[in-house]
N, C-alpha and C positions, 0 to 999 in steps of 0.2 A: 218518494222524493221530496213530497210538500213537509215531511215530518225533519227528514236532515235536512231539509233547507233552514228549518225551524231553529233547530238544534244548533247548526252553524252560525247562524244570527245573535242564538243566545250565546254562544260562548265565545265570539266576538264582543258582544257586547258588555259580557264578563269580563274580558280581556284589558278593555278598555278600562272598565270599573276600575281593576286593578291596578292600570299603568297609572291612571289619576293618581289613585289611593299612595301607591307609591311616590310620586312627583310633589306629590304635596304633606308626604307624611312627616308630623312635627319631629324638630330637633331633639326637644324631650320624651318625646314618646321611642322614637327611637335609641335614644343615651338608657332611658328604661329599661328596654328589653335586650338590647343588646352588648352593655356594659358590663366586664367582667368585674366581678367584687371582688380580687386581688390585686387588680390594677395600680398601678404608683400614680398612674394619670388620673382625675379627676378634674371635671366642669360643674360649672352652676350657673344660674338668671340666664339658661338656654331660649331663645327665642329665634324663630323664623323654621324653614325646614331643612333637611339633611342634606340639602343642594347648597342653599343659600341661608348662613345664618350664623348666631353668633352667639358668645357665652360670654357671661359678665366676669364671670373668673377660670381664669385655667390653673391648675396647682398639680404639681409635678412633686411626689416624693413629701408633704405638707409645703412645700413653698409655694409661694403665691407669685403665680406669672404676669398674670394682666388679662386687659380684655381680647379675646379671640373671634376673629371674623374668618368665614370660609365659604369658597365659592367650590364646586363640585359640577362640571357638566353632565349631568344625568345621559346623554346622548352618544358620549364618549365612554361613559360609564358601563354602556349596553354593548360597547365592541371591547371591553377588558379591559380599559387604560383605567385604573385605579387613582388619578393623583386628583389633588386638592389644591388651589390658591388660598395662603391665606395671610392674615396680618394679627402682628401680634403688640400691645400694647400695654406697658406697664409703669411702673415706676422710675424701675430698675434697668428697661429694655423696648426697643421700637425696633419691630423683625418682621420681613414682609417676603414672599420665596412662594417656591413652588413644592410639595411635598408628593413622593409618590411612592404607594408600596410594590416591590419586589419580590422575587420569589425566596423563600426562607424565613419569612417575615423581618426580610432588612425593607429601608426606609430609604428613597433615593430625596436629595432635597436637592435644587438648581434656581440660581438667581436670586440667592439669598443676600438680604440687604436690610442694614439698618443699624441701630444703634446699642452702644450696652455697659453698663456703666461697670467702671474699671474694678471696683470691688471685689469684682466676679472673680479675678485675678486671683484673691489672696491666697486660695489654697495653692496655686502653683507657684508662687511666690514663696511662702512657708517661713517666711518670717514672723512668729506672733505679734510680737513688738509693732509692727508697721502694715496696715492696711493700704493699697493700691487707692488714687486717687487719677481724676479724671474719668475720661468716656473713649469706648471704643467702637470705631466708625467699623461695618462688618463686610465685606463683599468676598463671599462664596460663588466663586464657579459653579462648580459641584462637590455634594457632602454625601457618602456612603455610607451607612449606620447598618450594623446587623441587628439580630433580633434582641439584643440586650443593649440598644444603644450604645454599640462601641465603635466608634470609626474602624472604617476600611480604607475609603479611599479619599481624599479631598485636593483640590486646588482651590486654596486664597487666599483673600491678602486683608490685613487688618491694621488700623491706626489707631496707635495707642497718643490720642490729643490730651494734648495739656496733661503728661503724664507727671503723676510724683507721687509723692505718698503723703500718708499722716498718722500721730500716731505718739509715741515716745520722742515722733522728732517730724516736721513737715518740712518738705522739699519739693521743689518744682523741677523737673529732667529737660522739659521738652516735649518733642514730637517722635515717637514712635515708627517703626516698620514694621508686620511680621509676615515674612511669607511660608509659606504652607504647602506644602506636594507629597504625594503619597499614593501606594497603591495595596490594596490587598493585609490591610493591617500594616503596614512600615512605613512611617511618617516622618517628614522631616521638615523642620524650620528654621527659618532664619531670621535672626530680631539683629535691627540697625537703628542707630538714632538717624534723625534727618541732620542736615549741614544746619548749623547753628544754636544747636542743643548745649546746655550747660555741660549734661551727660553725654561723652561718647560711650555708646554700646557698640558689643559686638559679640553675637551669642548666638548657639546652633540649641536644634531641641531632636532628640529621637526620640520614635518610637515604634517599638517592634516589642511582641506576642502581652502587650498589654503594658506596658515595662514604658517607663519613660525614665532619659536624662538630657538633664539641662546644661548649661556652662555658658559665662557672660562675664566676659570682662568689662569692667568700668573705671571707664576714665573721666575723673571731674577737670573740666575748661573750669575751674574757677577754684582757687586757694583756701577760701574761707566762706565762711553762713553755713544757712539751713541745708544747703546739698551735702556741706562736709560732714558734719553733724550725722546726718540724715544714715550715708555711708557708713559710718561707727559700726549701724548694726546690720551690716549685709556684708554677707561672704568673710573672707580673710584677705587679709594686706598683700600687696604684690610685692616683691622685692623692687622689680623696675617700675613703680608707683603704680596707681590708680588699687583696686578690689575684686578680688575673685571670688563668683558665687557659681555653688554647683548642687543643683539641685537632682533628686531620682526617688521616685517612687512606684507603686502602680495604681493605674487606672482601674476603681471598681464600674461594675453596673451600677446606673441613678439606681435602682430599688437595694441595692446594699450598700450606699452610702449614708453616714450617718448624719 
């Protein structure tokens, strides 16, 4: 009995070694051994541990995200709830939310919040000529991601501030709406200008098995300058005035975009 009593002591004691060993095991050590080398995702200047800690750059696909901070309750961790707080901080973007993975390898995100600079627009814009200007303000309900990062499901709403563009021609629109609903891959949006907009907008967005289209009328409150200009290269002429732009394409996976 004095021998398993032994025995049990010691592998208690090991028990613990471990659970230390774990709670405190470095961010890097762990990105080390556990990082797949196919990944689009990569970190670097990792410091602090896998609970609590943080990496001087995040780069998604070669682009450069910003600095990444993440909180992990290890306690929660030990009864199966997988998610992570974290904040993200860049040049280009200030994103702060809750991250959690699901079964499939999708990606559940909730109360996501923060900022991002309107640039990020231009590929759904699709105009070469003119790059998106301004900043948009982000608040995410809930975001559904499968294992190829591609929306499933989302509710939210987004302000496109001090929208315009610049480029072969610079214009100022205004203030922005877009709201956002969706279940199961089939997405749907709706962009409004606010009351007092140079630009009145009024534009849906689908999308369903990967497939997006767009369509936005626009009507300029103002007869001449940099909006009319601006206008020249978006969409085609309406007969009953203002411009019609109608965009469609499809959505890749970030690791086969170019």
């Amino acid at each position: 009995m004095r021998v398993l009593k032994w025995i049990l002591v010691g592998l208690g004691g090991l028990l613990a070694l471990l659970l230390v060993g774990v709670l405190t095991l470095p961010a890097a050590t762990a990105y080390a051994w556990f990082h797949p080398p196919q990944s689009n995702v990569s970190l670097s200047g990792l410091q602090g541990s896998i609970w609590t800690g943080e990496a001087a750059s995040l780069r998604v696909d070669g682009h450069e995200l910003g600095r990444l901070n993440w909180r992990i309750s290890p306690w929660q961790s030990l009864w199966g709830a997988r998610s992570l707080d974290f904040e993200l901080q860049g040049p280009a973007l200030k994103l702060r939310g809750t991250a959690q993975a699901a079964a499939a390898g999708e990606i559940q995100l909730q109360a996501l919040q923060g900022e991002v600079d309107a640039a990020w627009l231009a590929p759904a814009l699709a105009i070469p000529e003119l790059t998106p200007a301004g900043r948009l303000e982000v608040e995410v309900e809930q975001l559904r991601l499968d294992a190829e990062q591609m929306p499933l499901d989302i509710v939210a709403r987004l302000y496109w501030r001090e929208a315009g563009v610049r480029g072969r021609a610079e214009a100022q629109f205004g203030d922005i709406e877009i709201l956002a609903n969706g279940l199961n891959g089939r997405i749907g949006a709706e962009v409004r200008s606010v009351e007092g907009a140079d630009l009145a907008i009024d534009g849906r967005i689908q999308l369903a098995e990967r497939r997006y289209q767009a369509e936005f009328v626009l009507l300029p409150r103002v007869s001449s300058g940099p909006l009319i200009q601006a206008l020249a290269w978006v969409g085609e002429p309406r007969a009953e005035g203002g411009r019609l732009l109608k965009v469609e394409g499809q959505l890749l996976p970030p690791g086969a975009r170019q």
